[in-house]
C-alpha positions as CSV (number, residue, x, y, z in Angstrom):
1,X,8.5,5.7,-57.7
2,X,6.8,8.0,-59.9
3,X,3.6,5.9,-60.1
4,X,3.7,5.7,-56.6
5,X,3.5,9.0,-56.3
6,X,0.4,9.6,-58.8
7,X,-1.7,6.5,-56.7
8,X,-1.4,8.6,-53.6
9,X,-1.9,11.5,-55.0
10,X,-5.2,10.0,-56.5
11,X,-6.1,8.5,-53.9
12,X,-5.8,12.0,-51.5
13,X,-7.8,13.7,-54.4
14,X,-10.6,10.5,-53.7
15,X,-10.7,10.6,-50.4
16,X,-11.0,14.9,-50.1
17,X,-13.9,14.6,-52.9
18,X,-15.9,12.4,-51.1
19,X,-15.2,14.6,-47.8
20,X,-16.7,17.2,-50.2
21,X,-19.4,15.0,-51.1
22,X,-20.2,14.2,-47.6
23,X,-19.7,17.9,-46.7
24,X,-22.5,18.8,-49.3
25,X,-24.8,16.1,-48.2
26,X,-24.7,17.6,-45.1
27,X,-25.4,21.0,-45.7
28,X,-28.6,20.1,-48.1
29,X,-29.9,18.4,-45.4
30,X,-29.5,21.4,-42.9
31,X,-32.5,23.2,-43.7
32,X,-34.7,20.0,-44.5
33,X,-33.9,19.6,-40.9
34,X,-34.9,23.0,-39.6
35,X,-37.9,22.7,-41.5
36,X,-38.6,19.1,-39.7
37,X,-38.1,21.0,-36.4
38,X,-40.7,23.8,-37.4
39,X,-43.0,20.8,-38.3
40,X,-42.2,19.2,-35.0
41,X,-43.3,22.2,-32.8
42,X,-46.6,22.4,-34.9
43,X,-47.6,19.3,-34.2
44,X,-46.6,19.6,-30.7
45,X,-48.6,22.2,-30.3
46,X,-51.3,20.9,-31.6
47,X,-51.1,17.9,-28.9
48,X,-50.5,20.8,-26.4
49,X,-54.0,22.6,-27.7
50,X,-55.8,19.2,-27.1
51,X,-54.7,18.6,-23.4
52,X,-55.9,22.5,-22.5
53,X,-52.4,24.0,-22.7
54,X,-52.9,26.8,-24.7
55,X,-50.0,29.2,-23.2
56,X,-47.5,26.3,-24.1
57,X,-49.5,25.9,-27.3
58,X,-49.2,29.6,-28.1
59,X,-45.1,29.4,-27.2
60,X,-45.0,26.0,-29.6
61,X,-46.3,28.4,-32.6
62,X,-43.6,30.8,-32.0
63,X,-41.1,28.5,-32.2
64,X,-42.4,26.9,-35.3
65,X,-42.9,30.2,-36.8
66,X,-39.2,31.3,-35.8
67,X,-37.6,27.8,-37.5
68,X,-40.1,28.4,-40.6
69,X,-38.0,32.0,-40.8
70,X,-34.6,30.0,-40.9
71,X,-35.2,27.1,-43.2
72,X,-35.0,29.3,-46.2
73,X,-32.4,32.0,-45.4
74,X,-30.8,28.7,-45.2
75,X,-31.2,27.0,-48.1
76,X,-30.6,30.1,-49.4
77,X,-26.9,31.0,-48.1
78,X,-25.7,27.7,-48.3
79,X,-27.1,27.6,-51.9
80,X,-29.1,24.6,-51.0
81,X,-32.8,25.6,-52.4
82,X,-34.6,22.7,-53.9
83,X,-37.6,21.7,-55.5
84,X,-37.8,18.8,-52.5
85,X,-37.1,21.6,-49.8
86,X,-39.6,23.9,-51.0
87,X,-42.7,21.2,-51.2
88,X,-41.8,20.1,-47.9
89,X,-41.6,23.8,-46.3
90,X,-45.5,24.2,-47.6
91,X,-46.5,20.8,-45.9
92,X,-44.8,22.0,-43.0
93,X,-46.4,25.2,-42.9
94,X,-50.2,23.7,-43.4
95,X,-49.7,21.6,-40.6
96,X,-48.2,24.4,-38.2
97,X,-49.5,27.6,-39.4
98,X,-52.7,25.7,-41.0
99,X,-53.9,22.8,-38.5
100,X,-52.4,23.7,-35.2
101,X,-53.5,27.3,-34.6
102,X,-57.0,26.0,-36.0
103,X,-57.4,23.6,-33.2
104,X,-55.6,25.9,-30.3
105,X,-58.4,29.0,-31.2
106,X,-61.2,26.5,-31.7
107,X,-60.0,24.8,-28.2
108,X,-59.9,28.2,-26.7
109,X,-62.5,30.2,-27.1
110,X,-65.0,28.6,-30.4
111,X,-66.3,24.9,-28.8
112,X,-69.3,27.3,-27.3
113,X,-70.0,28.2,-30.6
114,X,-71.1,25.1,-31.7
115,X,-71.1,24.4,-35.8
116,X,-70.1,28.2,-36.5
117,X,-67.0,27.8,-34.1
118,X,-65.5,24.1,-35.7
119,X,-66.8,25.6,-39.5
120,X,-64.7,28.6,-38.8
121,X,-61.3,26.7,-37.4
122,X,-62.3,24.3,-40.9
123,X,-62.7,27.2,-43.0
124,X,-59.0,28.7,-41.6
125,X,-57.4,25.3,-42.4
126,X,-58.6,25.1,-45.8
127,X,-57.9,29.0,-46.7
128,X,-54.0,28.4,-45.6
129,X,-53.9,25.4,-47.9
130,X,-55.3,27.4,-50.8
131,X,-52.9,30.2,-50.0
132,X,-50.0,28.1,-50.0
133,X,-51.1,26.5,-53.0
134,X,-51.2,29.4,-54.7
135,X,-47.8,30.8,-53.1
136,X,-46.1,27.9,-54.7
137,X,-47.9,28.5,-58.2
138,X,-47.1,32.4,-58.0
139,X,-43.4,32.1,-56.8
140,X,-41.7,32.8,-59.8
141,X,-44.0,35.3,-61.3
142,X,-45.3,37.4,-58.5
143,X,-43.1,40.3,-57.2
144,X,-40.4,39.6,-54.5
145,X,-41.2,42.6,-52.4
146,X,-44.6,41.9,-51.7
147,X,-47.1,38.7,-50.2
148,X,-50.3,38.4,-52.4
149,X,-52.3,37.5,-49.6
150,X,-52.1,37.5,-45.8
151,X,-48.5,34.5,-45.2
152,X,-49.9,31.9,-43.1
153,X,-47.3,32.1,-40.6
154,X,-48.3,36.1,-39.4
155,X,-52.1,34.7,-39.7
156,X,-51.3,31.8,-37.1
157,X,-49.0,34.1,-35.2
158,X,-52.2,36.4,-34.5
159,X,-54.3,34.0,-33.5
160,X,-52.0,32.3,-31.1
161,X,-50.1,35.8,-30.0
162,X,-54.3,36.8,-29.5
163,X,-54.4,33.8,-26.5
164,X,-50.9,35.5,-24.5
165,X,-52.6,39.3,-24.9
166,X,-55.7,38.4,-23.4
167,X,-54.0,36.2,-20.7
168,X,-51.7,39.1,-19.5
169,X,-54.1,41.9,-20.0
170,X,-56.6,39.6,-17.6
171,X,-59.5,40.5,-20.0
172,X,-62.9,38.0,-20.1
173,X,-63.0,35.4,-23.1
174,X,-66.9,35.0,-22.1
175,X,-66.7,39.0,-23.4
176,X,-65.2,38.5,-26.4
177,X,-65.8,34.9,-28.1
178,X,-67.1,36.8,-30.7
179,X,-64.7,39.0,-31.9
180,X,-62.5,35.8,-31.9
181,X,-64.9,33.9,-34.1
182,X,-65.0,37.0,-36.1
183,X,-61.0,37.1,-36.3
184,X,-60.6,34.0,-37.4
185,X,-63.3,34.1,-40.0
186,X,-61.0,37.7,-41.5
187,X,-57.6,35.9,-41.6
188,X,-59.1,33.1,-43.5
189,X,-60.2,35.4,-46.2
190,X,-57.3,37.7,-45.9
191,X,-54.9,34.6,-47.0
192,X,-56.9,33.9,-49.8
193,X,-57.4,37.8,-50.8
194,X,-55.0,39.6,-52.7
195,X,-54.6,42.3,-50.3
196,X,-50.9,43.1,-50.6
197,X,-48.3,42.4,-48.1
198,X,-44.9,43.6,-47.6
199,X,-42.0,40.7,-47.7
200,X,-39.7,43.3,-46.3
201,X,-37.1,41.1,-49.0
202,X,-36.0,44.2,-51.4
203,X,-36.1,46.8,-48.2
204,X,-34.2,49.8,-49.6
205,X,-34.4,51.8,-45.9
206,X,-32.3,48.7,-44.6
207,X,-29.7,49.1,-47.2
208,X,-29.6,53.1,-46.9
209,X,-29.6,53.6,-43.4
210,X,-28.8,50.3,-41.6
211,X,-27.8,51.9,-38.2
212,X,-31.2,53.2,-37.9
213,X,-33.1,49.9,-38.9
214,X,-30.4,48.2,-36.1
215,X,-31.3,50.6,-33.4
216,X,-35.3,50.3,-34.4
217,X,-34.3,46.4,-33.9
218,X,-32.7,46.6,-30.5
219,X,-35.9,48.7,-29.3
220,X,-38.2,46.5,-30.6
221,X,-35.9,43.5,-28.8
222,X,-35.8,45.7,-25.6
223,X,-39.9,46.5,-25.4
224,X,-40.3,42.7,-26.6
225,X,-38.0,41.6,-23.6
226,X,-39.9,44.2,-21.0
227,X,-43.6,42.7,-22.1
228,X,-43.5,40.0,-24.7
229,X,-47.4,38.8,-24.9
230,X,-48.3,42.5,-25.1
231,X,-45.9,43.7,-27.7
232,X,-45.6,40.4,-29.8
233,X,-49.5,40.7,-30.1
234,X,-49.2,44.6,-31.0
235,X,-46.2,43.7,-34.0
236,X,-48.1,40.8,-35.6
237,X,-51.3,42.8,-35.3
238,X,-49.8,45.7,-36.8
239,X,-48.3,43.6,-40.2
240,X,-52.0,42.1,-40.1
241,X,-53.5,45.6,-40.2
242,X,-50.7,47.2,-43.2
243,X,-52.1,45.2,-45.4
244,X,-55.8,46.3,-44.7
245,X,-54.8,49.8,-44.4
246,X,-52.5,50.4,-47.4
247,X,-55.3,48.6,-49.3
248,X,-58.0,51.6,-48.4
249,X,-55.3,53.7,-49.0
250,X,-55.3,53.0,-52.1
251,X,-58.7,52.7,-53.2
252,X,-59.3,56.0,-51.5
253,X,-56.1,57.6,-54.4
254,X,-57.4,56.2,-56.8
255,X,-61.3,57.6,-56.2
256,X,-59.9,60.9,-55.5
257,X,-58.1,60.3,-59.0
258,X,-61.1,59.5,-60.6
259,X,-62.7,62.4,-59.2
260,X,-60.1,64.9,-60.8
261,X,-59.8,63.1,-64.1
262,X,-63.7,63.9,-64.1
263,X,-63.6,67.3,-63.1
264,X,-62.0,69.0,-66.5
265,X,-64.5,66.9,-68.5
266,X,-67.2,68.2,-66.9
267,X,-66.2,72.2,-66.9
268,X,-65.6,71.7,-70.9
269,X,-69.4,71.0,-71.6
């Protein structure tokens, strides 16, 4: 009887450790399969670009880019991170931050440019493969709270949030293929630079005062939901531009520091 009892007993203690097994299977594969859906929309995009729908294009992107956000707070609270998940995250991220906004901007406004416009949408591709490169060669020894480099996701945001702005604004593309080709040329090198970025990862204003980072949130939600093409363009442009700007900021303290280092030296002869 006794024996009896210890066989089911095993056997229950089997058949929940495979459930377990099963259970874990599942959850690695959970943001693998977010970051196939990011993939997914990239490349639909891209098909979208080709056939002239840029709008739908542009909408693709932001979809892609709000999947590429989940994959690894994922991986992360599930405890799933692997070496597997995070290759496969930078493949996905050429092709849909990379390739697809290349082709939708080149589509769009840079075909009248001739070899400057397709050099320019080549150049883009290749900078956001080098920067994810490097990302994945500087994870472990580059500061959590900061991006070395303009993230290929905001870059591709800009140019596709860029197509909804002048579409709702109703301003002329014939006007302003330039400062496009110009754009695209700038985020190229800015993902490649080392112009600093904020990760917003080790925010100590959201652990302080997290009622006032909430209600920031529900305004931005709220002038998001009252004109989205307008005020996505004005948020991504805006993290494009804090990188540019607390860069000069910089340089400027430190000339001004030079200048007062120099000062005392000079009164002493």
């Amino acid at each position: 009887m006794k024996e009896k009892r210890v066989k089911v007993r095993k056997k229950k203690e089997g058949m929940r450790r495979i459930k377990r097994d099963d259970l874990k299977k599942g959850i690695y594969i959970l943001p693998n399969l977010i970051t196939t859906m990011s993939l997914f929309a990239g490349f639909f995009s891209i098909i979208l670009s080709i056939n002239g729908k840029f709008v739908q294009a542009v909408w693709a992107l932001i979809f892609a880019a709000v999947f590429d956000g989940l994959d690894g707070k994922v991986a992360r609270f599930t405890k799933t991170e692997s070496e597997f998940g995070v290759q496969y995250d930078s493949l996905s991220d050429l092709v849909s931050f990379g390739v697809a906004p290349a082709i939708l901007v080149y589509q769009w406004a840079l075909t009248p440019f001739a070899r400057l416009g397709w050099l320019g949408a080549a150049l883009y591709v290749i900078c956001a493969a080098l920067r994810l490169a490097r990302f994945n060669i500087q994870i472990t020894t580059i500061e959590k709270s900061v991006f070395n480099g303009l993230p290929s996701p905001p870059s591709a945001l800009m140019l596709a949030t860029t197509v909804l702005f002048f579409r709702d604004t109703g301003l002329s593309l014939e006007e302003y293929r330039v400062y496009i080709l110009v754009l695209v040329y700038l985020l190229a090198f800015l993902m490649v630079s080392n112009v600093k970025y904020s990760s917003f990862k080790e925010l100590e204003v959201a652990r302080r005062r997290p009622i006032n980072i909430l209600l920031l949130l529900i305004l931005i939600l709220i002038l998001i939901a009252i004109k989205p093409e307008i005020m996505l363009f004005a948020i991504v442009a805006f993290f494009v531009m804090s990188g540019i700007v607390n860069l000069l900021f910089r340089l400027l303290t430190r000339k001004r520091g030079e200048q007062v280092s120099e000062v005392p030296a000079e009164e002493e002869r």
